[in-house]
C-alpha angles and dihedrals in degrees: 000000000000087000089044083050093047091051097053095051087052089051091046085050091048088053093048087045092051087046097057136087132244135036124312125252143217103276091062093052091050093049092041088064097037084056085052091056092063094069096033101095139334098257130073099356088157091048091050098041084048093054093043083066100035127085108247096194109116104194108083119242116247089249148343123283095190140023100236139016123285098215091243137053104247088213095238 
């Protein structure tokens, strides 16, 4: 029931998301492959889904350019 529930509030996001105005950013490209990666392949859907949303550049940046995370990498 709680991954029934999960999936209905994604569904319900992805309505509001449709409804609205603008350009999408980042974050919902980042989700929409993410989303992608859980019907990809039977093994490591988390790990997948995980590294669709994280930065896989390995050098550090001189400084930060916010003060949290965003919830996707923007792909600078």
């Amino acid at each position: 029931m709680e991954a029934r529930a999960k999936l209905i509030d994604i569904a319900a996001f992805l309505d509001r998301v449709e409804r609205s105005e603008g350009d999408p950013d980042f974050r919902l490209t980042g989700f929409n492959e993410a989303l992608k990666q859980l019907g990809a392949s039977k093994a490591q859907r988390a790990k997948k889904v995980l590294l669709s949303l994280s930065d896989p550049t390995t050098e550090p940046i001189p400084a930060a350019t916010t003060k949290a995370a965003c919830g996707a990498w923007p792909g600078n």
